[in-house]
N, C-alpha and C positions, 0 to 999 in steps of 0.2 A: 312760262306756262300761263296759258289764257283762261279768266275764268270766265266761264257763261253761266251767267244767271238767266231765267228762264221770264220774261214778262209777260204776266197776262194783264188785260186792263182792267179797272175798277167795276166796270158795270159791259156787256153786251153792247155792240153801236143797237145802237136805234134803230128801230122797223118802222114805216108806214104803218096809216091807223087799222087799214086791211089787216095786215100781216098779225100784227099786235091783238085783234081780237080773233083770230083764227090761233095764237097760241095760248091764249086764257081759253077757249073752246077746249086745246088739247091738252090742257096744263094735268085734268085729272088725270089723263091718261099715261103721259108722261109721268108725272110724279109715281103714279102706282106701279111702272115698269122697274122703278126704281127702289120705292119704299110703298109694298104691300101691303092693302090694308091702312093702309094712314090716313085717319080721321084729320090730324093737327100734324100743320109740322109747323116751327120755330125754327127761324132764322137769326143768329145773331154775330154780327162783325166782331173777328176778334181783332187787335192789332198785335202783332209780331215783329220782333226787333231782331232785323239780319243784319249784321255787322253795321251797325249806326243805323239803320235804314228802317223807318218803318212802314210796316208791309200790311196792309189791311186782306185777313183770309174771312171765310164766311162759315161756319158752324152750326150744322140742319141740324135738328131734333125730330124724329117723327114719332107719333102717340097713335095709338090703335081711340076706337069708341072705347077702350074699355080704361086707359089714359096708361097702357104699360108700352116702354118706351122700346121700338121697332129699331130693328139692325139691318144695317144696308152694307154694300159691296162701297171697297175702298174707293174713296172718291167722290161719292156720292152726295154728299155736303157740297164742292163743288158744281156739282152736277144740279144738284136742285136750287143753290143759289142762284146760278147761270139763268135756269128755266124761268126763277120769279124772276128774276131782276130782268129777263126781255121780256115775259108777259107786263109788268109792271115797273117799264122805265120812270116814273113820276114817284114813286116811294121814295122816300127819305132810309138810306141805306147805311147809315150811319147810326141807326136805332134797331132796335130788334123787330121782326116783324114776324104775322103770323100767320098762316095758312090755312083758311076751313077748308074743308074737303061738299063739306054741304052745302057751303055758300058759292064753292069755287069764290071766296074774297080776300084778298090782302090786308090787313089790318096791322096797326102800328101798338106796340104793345108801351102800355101804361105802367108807370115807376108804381109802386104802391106808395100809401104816407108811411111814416114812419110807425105810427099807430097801431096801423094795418099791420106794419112787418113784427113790431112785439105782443101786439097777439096771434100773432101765426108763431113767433118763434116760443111763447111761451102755452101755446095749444101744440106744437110738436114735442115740448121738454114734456109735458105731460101724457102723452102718447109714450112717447119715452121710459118716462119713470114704471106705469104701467104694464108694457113689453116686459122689460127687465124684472120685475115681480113677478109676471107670468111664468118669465126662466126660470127665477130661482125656484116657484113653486114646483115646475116640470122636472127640473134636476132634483131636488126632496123626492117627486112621487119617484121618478127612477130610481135615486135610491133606497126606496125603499122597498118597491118590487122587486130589485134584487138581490137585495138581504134575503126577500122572503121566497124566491126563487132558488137559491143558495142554498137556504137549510132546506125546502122541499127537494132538493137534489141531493142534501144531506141524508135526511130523512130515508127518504125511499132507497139509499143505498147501506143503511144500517151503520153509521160512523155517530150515532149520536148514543153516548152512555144516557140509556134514563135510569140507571141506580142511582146516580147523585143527585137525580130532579125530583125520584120520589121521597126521597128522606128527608127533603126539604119541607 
């Protein structure tokens, strides 16, 4: 039994500089046929290991202006990696890159320090902790409306003795 694995190449061949800025022209066009609405999209290589082998795939993100994250038809990661990577064969594709929609520009996205990332990660615990008291406070009020929902169904249906509430 033969196996065929399926090759595609790392990056698009190369266009003429024609060509090349005639699909950065079309690139918004493109991209929105694909992913609607996409203010940003994110580019980032993953590597994948097929039987010893590893396989570099590409992983699109798209963000509307409002930054909630946009769903495309299968494939389409592919599809929009292909499109930047001919519009902008000179990118360094081994980094994550990023896509304005308003700039039509390619930009290479920045590690944060380390700094940066424990106060983000300790500005999200605190977001966090917050939500989660919110919950507990929303589960309290629900149950306590219907407790009080309960006996007003009690009530109105006459299952409540008040002999022993007046004696009291």
């Amino acid at each position: 039994m033969t196996v065929v694995v399926e090759h595609l190449p790392v990056r698009p061949r190369k266009a003429s500089a024609s060509r090349r800025r005639r699909h950065v022209q079309q690139l918004p066009y493109r991209l929105h046929q694909i992913a609607p609405g996409a203010a940003t999209i994110l580019v980032t290589p993953i590597w994948t290991d097929r039987s010893g082998d590893g396989v570099r795939n590409y992983l699109a993100r798209a963000l509307d202006a409002r930054g909630r994250i946009l769903k495309f038809p299968a494939g389409g990661s592919q599809r929009i990696a292909s499109l930047l990577q001919g519009a902008y064969p000179a990118a360094d594709w081994d980094r994550p890159q990023t896509w304005n929609a308003a700039s039509n520009a390619l930009t290479t996205r920045k590690p944060l320090p380390n700094e940066e990332r424990r106060a983000a990660v300790q500005r999200m615990e605190q977001q966090a902790a917050g939500l989660e008291a919110e919950l507990a406070f929303q589960r309290e009020r629900r149950h306590e409306l219907a407790v009080a929902r309960d006996f007003a169904d009690s009530l109105a249906s006459g299952y409540i003795d008040r002999e022993g509430l007046a004696a009291s």
